[in-house]
C-alpha positions as CSV (number, residue, x, y, z in Angstrom):
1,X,15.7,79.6,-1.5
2,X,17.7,79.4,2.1
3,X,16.1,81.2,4.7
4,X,16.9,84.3,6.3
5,X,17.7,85.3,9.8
6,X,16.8,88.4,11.7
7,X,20.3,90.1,10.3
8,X,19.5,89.1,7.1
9,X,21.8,87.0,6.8
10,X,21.1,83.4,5.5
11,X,20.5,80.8,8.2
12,X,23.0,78.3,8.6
13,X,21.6,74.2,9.5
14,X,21.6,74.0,13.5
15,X,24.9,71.8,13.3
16,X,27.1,75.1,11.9
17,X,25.2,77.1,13.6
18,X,27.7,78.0,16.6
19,X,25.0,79.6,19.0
20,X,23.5,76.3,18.0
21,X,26.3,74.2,18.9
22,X,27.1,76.0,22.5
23,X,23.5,75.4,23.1
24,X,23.9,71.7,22.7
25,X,26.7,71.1,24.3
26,X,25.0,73.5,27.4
27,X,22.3,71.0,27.4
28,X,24.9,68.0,26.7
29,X,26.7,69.1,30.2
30,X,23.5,69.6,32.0
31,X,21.8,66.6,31.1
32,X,25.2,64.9,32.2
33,X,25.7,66.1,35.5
34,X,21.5,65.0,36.0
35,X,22.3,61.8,35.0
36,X,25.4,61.4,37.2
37,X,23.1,62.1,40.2
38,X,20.3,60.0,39.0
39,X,22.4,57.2,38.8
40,X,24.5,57.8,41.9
41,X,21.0,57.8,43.5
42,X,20.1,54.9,41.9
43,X,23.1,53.1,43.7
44,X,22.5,54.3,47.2
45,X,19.0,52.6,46.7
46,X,17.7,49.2,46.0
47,X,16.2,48.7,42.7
48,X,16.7,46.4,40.4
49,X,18.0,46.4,36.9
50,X,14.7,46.8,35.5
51,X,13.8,49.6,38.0
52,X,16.9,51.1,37.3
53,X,16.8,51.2,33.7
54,X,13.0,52.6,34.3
55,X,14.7,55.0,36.1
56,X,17.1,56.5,33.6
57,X,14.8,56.3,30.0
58,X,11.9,58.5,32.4
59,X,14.7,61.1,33.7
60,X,15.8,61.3,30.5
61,X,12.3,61.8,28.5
62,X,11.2,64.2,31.3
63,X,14.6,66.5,30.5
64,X,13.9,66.7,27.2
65,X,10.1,67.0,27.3
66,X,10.3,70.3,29.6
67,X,13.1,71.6,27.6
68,X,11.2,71.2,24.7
69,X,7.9,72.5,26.6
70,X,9.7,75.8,28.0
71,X,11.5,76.3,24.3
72,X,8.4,76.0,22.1
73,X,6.3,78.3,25.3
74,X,9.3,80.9,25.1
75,X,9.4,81.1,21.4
76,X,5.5,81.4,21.3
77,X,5.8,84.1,24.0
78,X,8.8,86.1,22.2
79,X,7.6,85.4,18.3
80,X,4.1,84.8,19.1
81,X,3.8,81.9,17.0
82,X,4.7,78.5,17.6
83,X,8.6,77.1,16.8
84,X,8.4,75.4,12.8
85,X,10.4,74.7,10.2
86,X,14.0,75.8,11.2
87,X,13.3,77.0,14.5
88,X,11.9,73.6,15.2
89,X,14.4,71.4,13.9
90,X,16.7,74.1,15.5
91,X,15.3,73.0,18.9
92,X,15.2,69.5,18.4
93,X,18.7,69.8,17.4
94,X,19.8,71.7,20.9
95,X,17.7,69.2,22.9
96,X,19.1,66.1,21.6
97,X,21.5,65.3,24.3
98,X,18.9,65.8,26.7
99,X,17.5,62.3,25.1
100,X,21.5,60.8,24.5
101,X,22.2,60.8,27.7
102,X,20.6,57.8,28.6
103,X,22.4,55.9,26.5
104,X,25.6,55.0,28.5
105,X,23.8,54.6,31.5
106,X,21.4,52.2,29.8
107,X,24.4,50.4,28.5
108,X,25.2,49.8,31.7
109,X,22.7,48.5,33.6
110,X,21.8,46.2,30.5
111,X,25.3,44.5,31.6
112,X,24.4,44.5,35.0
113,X,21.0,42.8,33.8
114,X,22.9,40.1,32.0
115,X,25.1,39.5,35.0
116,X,28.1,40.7,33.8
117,X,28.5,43.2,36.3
118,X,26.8,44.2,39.5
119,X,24.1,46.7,39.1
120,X,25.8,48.5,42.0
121,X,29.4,48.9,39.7
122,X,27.3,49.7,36.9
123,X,26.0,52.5,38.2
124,X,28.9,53.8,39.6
125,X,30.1,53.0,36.6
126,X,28.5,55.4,34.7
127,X,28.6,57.4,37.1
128,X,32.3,57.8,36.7
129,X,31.8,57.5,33.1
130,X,30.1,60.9,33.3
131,X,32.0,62.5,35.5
132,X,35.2,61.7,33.0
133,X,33.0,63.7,30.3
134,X,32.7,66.7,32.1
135,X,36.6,66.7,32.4
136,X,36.8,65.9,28.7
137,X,34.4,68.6,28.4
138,X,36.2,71.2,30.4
139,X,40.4,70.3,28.6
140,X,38.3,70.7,25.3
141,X,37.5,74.1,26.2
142,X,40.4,75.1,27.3
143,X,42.6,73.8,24.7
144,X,40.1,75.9,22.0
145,X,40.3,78.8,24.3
146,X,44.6,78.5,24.0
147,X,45.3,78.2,27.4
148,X,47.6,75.3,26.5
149,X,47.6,71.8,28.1
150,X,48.1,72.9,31.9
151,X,45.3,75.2,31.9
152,X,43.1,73.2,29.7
153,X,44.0,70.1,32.2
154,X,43.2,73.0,35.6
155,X,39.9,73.3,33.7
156,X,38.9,69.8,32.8
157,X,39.8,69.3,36.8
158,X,37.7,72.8,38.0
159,X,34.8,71.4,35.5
160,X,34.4,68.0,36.8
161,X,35.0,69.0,40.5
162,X,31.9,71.4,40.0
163,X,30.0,68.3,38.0
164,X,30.7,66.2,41.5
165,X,30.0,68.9,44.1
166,X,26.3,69.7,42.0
167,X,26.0,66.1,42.6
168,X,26.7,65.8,45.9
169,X,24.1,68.8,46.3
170,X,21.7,67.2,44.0
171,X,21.8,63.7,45.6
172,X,22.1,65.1,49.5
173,X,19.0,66.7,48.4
174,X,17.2,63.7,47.2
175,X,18.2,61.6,50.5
């Protein structure tokens, strides 16, 4: 028997579920524009491959561990029971990207570790990399909003000029 929501209506798998899916995607931009300024730290600095990739794997399983810590302690709060079943794989679901977004970085730096690039221009790299999501990001929105190709394009820009100037913030910060 499927489960029922609130509404009473039946509850859909996290991936239809389109509070669900905005979620993710919230967390995929988020966890993005961290890992743009982690790595564009990382550059300014002087570690090595091995630091660097140290680096990027704790970032990312410290995002996802407080995410998941302030989810499960806000659903306990609100529900006053702990997050199982469908509201658990529900939040693993959202939380994902959190985890994902490792991965190109990683990629990366494994290059520069097997000297086929500089650790420097792999960072920068990826950097770039993520920086060129956000835009892709931001034309996907506005082409499913129906602003047509200029607007989408104006918001791809707006989106990935915001992703840089957080950056810039988050790194000035750090330095």
């Amino acid at each position: 028997m499927r489960q029922m929501v609130d509404d009473g209506q039946p509850a859909l798998p996290p991936e239809q579920d389109a509070g669900a899916l905005a979620d993710r995607l919230k967390e995929r931009i988020y966890a993005t524009i961290t890992m743009i300024a982690v790595v564009v730290g990382l550059s300014l600095g002087h570690a090595g491959p091995t630091g660097a990739l140290a680096t990027v794997l704790t970032t990312a399983l410290g995002l996802w561990l407080a995410a998941f810590v302030a989810d499960q302690q806000a659903h306990r709060t609100v529900h006053r029971h702990l997050a199982t079943g469908r509201e658990l794989r529900r939040m693993l679901y959202v939380s994902s990207p959190l985890l994902s977004c490792a991965v190109g970085p990683a990629v990366m730096i494994a290059l520069a570790a097997l000297d086929v690039l500089s650790l420097s221009a792999a960072l920068l790299t990826s950097a770039g990399l993520g920086v060129v999501s956000l835009f892709i990001w931001g034309c996907t929105g506005g082409v499913r909003m129906g602003g047509g190709l200029l607007l989408a394009t104006l918001a791809g820009l707006l989106d990935a000029a915001i992703g840089v100037a957080v950056v810039l913030v988050k790194v000035s910060a750090g330095h």
